[in-house]
N, C-alpha and C positions, 0 to 999 in steps of 0.2 A: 504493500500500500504506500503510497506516497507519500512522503510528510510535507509538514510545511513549516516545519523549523529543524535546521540544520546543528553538526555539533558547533559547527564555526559562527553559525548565528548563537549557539549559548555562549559560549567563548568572548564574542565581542558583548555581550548582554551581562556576562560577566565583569568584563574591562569595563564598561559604563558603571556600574554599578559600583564598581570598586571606587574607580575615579569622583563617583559623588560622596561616596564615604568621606575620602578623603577632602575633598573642600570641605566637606563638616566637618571634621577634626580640626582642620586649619583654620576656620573660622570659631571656632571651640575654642583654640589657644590666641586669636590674635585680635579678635573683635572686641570682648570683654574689654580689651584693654583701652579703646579708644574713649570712654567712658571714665570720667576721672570719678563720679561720684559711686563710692559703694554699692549703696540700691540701685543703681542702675547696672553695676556689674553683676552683680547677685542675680539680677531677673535675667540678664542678658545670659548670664552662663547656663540658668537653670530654665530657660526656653532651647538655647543649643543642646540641654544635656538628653528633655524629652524627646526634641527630635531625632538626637541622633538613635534614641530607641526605638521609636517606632520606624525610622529609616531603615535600622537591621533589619525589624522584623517584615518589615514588607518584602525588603531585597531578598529574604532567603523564600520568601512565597512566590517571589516573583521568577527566582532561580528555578522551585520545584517544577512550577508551573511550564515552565520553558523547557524544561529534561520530558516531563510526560508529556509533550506536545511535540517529539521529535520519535516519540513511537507510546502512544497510549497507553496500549496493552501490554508489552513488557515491563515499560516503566513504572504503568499505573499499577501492576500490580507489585514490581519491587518498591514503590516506595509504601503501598499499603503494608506491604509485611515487612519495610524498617519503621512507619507510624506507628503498628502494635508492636514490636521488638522495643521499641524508645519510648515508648509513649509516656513513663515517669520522669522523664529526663526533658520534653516535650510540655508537659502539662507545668512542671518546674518554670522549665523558662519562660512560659507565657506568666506565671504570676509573678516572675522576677520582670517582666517587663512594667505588668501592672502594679509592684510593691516599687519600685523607682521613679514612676509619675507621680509616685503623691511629691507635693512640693515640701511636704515634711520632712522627708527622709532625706536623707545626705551623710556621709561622711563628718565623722565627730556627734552625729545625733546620739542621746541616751533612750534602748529603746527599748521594754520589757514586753516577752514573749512567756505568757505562759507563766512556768516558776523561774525561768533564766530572764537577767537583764547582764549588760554589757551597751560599751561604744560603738558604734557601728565603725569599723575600722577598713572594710573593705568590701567590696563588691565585683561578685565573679558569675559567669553565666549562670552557676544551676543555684547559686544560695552567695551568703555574705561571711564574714568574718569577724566574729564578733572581738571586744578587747576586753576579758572579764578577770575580776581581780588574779586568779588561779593560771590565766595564762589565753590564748587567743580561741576559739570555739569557732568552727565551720557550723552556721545556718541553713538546711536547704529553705528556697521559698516555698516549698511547697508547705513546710511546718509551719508555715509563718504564716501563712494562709488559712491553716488547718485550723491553728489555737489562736489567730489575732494576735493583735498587739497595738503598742500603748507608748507614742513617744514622749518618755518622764522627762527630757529636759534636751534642748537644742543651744547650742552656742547663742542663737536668738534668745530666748529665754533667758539664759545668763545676761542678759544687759538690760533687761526687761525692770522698769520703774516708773512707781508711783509717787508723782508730787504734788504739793499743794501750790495753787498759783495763787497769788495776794493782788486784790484790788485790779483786775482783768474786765476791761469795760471790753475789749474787743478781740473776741476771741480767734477769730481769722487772720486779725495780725499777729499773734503767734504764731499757727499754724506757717504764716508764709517768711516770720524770723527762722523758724525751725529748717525749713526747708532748703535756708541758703547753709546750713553747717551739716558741715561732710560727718560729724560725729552722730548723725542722725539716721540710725536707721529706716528708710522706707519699705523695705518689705514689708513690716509690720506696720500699718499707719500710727502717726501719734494719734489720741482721742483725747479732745476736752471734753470733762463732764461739772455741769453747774453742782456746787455743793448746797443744798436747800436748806432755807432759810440765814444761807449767808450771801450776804450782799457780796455781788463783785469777786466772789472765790470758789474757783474751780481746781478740781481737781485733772490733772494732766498724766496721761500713761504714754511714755514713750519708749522706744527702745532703741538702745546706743550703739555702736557699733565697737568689735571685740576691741578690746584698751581700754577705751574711752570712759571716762570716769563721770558721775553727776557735776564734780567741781567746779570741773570745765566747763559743764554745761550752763551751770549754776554762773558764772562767771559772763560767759558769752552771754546770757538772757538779761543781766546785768546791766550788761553794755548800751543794749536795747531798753535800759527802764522796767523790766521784767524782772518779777521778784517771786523767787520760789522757796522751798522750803519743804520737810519732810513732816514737819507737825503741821496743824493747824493755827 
């Protein structure tokens, strides 16, 4: 029977696909950088990081799809009996694709599974690596999937603070003081909240980016006539 995809058409289908890889890697290491403010590197790297997942995972359907299309019937059924041969290793890395989407997860997150918690220290096709006091622990995703989980604290959260703002008639001019200092994290938005029945005093949640201390921040709001404080 005839085909109508060749091996040298997989071959160059191959080469394309590789070559887009690669400009996302490269754009993964070099675009982030144009971007002087944190929160915008932050977004930028973790929109390159979903794409380039779901990029693999298309590429490799897009590969299969292209083998059984160069003879159906042999193919079709050798990759059926490597699908049931793989299929734990297969169903793995689809919920490692979907447990890396969440915008939570990343490298350095604290994340408890079950009875186990640990750093998330690495991330590898079928599961992750955890960093647990006793020494580093392989995760598959599929366990992680199985028993859920629960991320107990993110480098974001370590900077994460509540303070009191004194005498705030305008509270959007904060918001747009906040915005010009790079110690400010935007992934997380800051939020003013009115504190009731006090005139003029809200309370502010923001969160800072890793170093960066309240003092400073305390200091730069200063500058601007803005007066905070951790009591009332």
């Amino acid at each position: 029977m005839e085909t109508t995809l060749t091996w040298l058409d997989v071959l160059k289908l191959s080469i394309l696909l590789i070559a887009g890889l690669l400009v996302l890697k490269t754009l993964q290491i070099w675009l982030p950088q144009f971007f002087k403010r944190k929160s915008v590197f932050n977004k930028i790297s973790n929109y390159l990081n979903s794409t380039i997942e779901l990029y693999k995972l298309i590429a490799i359907l897009v590969l299969l799809i292209a083998l059984v299309g160069i003879n159906y019937k042999i193919h079709g059924v050798v990759l059926l009996l490597g699908l049931i041969i793989t299929f734990s290793y297969i169903k793995s890395y689809l919920h490692g694709v979907i447990f890396k989407l969440n915008p939570l997860v990343k490298k350095g997150s604290k994340i408890t599974v079950g009875d186990c918690e640990g750093q998330l220290y690495s991330f590898l096709a079928f599961g992750v690596i955890l960093n647990q006091r006793d020494g580093n622990r392989f995760m598959n995703y599929s366990f992680i999937e199985k028993n859920g989980f629960t991320i107990t604290q993110t480098d974001q959260d370590a900077g994460s603070h509540s303070v009191y703002v004194h005498d705030l008639e305008n509270p959007s001019r904060l918001l747009d003081v906040l915005f010009d200092n790079p110690m400010v994290d935007f992934n997380i938005k800051p939020s003013i909240t009115k504190v009731i029945d006090q005139t003029n005093r809200h309370v502010l949640r923001v969160t800072l980016e890793k170093g960066a201390g309240m003092e400073a921040l305390r200091d730069y709001l200063q500058q601007h006539n803005i007066t905070i404080s951790l009591t009332k």
